[in-house]
C-alpha positions as CSV (number, residue, x, y, z in Angstrom):
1,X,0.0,0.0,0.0
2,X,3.0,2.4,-0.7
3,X,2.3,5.6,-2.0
4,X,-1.2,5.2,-0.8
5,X,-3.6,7.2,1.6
6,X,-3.7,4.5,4.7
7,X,-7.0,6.6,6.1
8,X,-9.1,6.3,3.1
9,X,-12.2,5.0,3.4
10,X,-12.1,2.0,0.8
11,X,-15.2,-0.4,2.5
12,X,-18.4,1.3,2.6
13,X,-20.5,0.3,5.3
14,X,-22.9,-1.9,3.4
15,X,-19.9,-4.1,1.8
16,X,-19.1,-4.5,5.8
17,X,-22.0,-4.9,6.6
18,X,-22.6,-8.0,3.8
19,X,-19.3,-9.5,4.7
20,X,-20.3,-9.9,8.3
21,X,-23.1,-12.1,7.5
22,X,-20.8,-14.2,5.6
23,X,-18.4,-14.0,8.7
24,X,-21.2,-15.4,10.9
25,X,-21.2,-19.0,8.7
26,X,-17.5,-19.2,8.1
27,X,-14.8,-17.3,10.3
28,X,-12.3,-18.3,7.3
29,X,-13.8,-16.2,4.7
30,X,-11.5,-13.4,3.0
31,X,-13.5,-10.3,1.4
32,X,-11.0,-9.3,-0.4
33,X,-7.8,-10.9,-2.0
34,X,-3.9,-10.4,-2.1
35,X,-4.2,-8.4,-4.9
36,X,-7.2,-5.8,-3.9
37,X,-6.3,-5.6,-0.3
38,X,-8.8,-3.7,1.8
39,X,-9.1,-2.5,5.2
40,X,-12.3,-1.3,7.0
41,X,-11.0,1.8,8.5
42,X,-14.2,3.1,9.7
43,X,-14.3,-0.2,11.6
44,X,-13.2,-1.8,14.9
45,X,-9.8,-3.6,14.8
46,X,-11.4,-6.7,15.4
47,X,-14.9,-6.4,13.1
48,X,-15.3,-9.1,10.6
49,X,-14.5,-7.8,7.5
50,X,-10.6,-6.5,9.5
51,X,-11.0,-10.0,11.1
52,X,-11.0,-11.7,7.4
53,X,-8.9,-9.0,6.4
54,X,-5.5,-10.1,8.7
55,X,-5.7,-13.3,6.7
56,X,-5.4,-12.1,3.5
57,X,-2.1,-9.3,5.4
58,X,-0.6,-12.2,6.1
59,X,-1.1,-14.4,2.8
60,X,0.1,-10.7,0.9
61,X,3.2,-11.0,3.8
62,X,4.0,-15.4,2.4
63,X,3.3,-14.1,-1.5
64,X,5.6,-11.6,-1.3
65,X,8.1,-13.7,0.1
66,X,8.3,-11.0,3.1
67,X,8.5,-13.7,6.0
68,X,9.7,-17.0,5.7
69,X,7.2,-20.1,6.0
70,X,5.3,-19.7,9.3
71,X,3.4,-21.8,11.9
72,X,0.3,-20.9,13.1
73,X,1.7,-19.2,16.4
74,X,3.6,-16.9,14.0
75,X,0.7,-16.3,11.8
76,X,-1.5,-15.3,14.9
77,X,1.3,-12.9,16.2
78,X,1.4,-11.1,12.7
79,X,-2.4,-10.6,12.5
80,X,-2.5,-9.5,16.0
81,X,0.7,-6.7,15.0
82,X,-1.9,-5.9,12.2
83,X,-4.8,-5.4,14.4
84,X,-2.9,-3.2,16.8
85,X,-1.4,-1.2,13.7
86,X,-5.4,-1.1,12.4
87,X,-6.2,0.4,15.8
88,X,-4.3,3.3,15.4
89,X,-4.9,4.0,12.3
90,X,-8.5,4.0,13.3
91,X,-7.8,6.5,16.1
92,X,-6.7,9.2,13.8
93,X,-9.3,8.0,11.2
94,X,-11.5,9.2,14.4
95,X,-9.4,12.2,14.6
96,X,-9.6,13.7,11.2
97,X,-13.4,13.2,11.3
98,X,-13.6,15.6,14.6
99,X,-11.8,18.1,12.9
100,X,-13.9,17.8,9.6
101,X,-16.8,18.2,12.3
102,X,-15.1,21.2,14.0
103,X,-15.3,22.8,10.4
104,X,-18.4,22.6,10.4
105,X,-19.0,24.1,14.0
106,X,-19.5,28.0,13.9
107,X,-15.9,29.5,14.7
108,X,-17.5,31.4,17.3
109,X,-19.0,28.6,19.3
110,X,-15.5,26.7,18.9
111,X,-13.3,29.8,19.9
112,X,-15.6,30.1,23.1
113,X,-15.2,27.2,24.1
114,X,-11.5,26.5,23.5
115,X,-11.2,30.6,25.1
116,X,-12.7,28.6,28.5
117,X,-10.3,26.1,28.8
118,X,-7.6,28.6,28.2
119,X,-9.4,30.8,31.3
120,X,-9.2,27.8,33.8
121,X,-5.0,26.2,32.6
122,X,-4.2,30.5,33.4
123,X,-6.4,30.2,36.7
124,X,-4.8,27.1,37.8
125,X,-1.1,27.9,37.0
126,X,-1.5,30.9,39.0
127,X,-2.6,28.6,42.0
128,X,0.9,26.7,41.4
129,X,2.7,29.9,41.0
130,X,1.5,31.4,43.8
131,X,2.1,28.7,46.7
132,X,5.3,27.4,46.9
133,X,4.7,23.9,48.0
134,X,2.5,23.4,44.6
135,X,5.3,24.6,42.8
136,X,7.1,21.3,42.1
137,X,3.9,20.6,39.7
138,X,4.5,23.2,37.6
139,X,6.4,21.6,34.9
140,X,3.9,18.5,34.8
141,X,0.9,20.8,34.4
142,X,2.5,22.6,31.6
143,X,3.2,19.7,29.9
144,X,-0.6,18.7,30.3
145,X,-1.3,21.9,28.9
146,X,-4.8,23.4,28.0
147,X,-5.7,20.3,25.5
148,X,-5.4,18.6,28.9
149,X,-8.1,20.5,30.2
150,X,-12.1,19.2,30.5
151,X,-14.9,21.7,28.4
152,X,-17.9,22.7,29.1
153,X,-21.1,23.3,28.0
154,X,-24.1,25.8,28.7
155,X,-26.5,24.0,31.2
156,X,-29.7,24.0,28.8
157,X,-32.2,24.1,32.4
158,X,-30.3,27.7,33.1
159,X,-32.2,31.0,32.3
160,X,-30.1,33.9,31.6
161,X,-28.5,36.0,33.1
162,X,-27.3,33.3,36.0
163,X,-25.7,30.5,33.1
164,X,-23.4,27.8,34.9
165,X,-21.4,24.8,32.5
166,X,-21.7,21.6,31.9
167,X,-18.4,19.9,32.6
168,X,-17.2,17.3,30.1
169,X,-14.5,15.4,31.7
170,X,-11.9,13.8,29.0
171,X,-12.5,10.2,28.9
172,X,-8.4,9.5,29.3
173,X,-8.1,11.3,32.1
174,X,-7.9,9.5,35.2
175,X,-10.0,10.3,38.6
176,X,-6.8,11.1,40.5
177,X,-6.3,13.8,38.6
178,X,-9.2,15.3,38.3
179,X,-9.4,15.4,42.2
180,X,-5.9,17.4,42.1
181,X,-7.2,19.9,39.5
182,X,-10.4,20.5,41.9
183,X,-8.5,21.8,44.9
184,X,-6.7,24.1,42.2
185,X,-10.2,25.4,41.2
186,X,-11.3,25.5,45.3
187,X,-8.1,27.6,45.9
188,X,-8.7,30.1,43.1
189,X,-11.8,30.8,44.3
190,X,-11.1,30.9,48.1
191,X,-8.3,33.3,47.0
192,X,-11.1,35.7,45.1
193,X,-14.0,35.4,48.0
194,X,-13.9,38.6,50.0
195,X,-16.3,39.8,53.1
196,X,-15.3,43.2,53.2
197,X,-18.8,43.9,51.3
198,X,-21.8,43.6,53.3
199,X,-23.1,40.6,51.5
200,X,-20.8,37.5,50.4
201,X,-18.8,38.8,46.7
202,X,-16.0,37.8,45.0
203,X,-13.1,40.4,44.4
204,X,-11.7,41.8,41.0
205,X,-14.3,41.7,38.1
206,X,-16.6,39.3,36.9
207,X,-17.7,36.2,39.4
208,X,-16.2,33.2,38.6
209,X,-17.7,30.5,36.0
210,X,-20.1,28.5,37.5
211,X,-19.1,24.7,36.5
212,X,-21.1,21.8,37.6
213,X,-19.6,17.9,37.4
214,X,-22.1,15.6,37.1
215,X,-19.4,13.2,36.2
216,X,-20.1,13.3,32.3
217,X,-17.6,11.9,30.2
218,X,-16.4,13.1,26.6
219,X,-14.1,11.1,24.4
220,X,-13.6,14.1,21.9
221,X,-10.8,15.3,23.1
222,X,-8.0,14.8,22.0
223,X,-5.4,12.7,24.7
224,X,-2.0,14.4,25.9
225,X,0.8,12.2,25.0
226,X,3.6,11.8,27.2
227,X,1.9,12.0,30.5
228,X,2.2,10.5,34.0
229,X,0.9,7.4,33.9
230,X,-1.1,7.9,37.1
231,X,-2.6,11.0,35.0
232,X,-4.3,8.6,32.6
233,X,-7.4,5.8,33.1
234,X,-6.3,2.9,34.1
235,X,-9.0,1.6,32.3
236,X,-9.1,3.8,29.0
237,X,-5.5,2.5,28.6
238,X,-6.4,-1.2,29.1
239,X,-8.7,-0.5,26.1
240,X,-6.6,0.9,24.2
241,X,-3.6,-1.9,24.4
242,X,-3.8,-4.6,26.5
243,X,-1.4,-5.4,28.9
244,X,0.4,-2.3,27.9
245,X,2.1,-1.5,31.3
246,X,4.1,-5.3,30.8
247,X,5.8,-3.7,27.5
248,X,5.1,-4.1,23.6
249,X,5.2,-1.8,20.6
250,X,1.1,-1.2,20.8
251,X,-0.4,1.9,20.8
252,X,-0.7,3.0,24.3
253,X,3.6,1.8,24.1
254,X,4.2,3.8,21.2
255,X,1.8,6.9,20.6
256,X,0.8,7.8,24.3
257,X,3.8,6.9,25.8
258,X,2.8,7.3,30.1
259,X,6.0,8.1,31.4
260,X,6.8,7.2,35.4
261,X,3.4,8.0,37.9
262,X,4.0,11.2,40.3
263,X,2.3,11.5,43.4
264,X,-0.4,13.9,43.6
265,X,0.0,14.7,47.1
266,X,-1.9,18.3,47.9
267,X,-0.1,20.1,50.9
268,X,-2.0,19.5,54.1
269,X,-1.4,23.0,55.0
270,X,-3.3,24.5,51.7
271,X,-6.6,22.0,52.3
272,X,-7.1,23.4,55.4
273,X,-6.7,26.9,54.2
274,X,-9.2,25.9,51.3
275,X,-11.9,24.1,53.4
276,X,-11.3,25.4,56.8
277,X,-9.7,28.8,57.2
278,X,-13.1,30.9,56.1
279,X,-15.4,29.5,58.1
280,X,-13.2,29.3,61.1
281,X,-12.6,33.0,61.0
């Protein structure tokens, strides 16, 4: 497949769709041959016409006289290299069909939102700037970046002028970290309250963004590469490579790459500032 587009769509759903019936009555069949190979990028790794698919990668591999003769345990371990390629591949597949999608989202709309996330990464790196025992996290919450950080969306029940958000959590990102980037939130705001008004305000322009988390999940956006591993699902990355954390060249290994966990440890002294300090005095 040299020279040739490795995302284009090449199966249409119904030829898929056809083949998978045939798949059902013999697990064997090919739907396509050595020389028309075909993919079904659109498709799960393991759906039935990529299934069929990895026999006829690895007949194309013995034609070509690319491997020598091979036993069944080193056919299997080809077609299961060609499934884990197939899954990346699909990923950015995914990818390029978000950002076709984006095109098609008003610029406004996607600026607004992209403007937000950009508000809360300057918010919470002032947090870490600002205390010195938070300090350390600097550099690993730059690297995480504002991709790294969850949208939002209006709250459709809201009248105006009182609108609060949606959050949309990234589906890689793990609970542990979440929890750390909520006591950043809790400590910008502590640090804007103020009771020198008669009622209860905030200090310095506009009040704050009203976010709610109902735990809602988005898998839109786009992972961070080269992250703690701690700072990633343990689960989203079981899905994405199997037994990844034992080693292998699969796509957690090679495109996400979690580097050595850090501990997420928030200073004592600051959670009592944040939960305690106001009320007690």
């Amino acid at each position: 497949m040299e020279g040739q587009d490795l995302l284009a769509e090449v199966v249409t759903k119904e030829e898929a769709e056809e083949f998978a019936q045939t798949f059902k009555n013999n697990p064997l069949a090919r739907p396509c041959s050595t020389d028309n190979f075909r993919y079904w990028i659109a498709g799960g790794s393991k759906s039935p016409w990529n299934q069929g698919a990895s026999y006829v990668f690895v007949d194309i591999l013995v034609k070509k006289k690319l491997v020598p003769d091979l036993d069944i345990q080193a056919r299997d371990a080809l077609r299961k290299a060609f499934f884990v390629r197939l899954k990346s591949l699909h990923t950015c597949w995914q990818d390029k069909q978000k950002m076709a999608e984006d095109d098609k989202t008003p610029r406004s709309l996607f600026s607004k939102r992209w403007q937000r996330k950009n508000t809360i990464f300057h918010q919470r790196r002032d947090v870490l700037v600002t205390f010195y025992s938070l300090q350390l996290f600097l550099g690993t919450f730059e690297d995480l970046g504002v991709a790294g950080m969850s949208s939002d969306e209006e709250d459709p029940g809201m009248k105006k002028p009182r609108v609060q958000y949606i959050i949309k959590e990234p589906k890689w990102r793990s609970a542990e970290l979440k929890n750390f980037l909520r006591l950043l939130d809790y400590c910008h705001l502590e640090g804007r309250c103020t009771t020198d008004q008669p009622h209860f305000s905030f200090s310095r322009g506009s009040p704050p963004r009203l976010r709610v988390d109902r735990n809602d999940k988005t898998s839109k956006s786009k992972y961070v590469r080269g992250l703690p591993a701690n700072f990633y699902d343990a689960q989203w990355l079981e899905e994405q490579e199997p037994g990844w954390s034992k080693g292998g060249s699969g796509f957690v290994n090679e495109l996400i790459r979690p580097e050595n966990p850090v501990k997420l440890v928030f200073p004592p002294d600051l959670l009592k500032w944040v939960f305690f300090e106001y009320y007690l005095f």
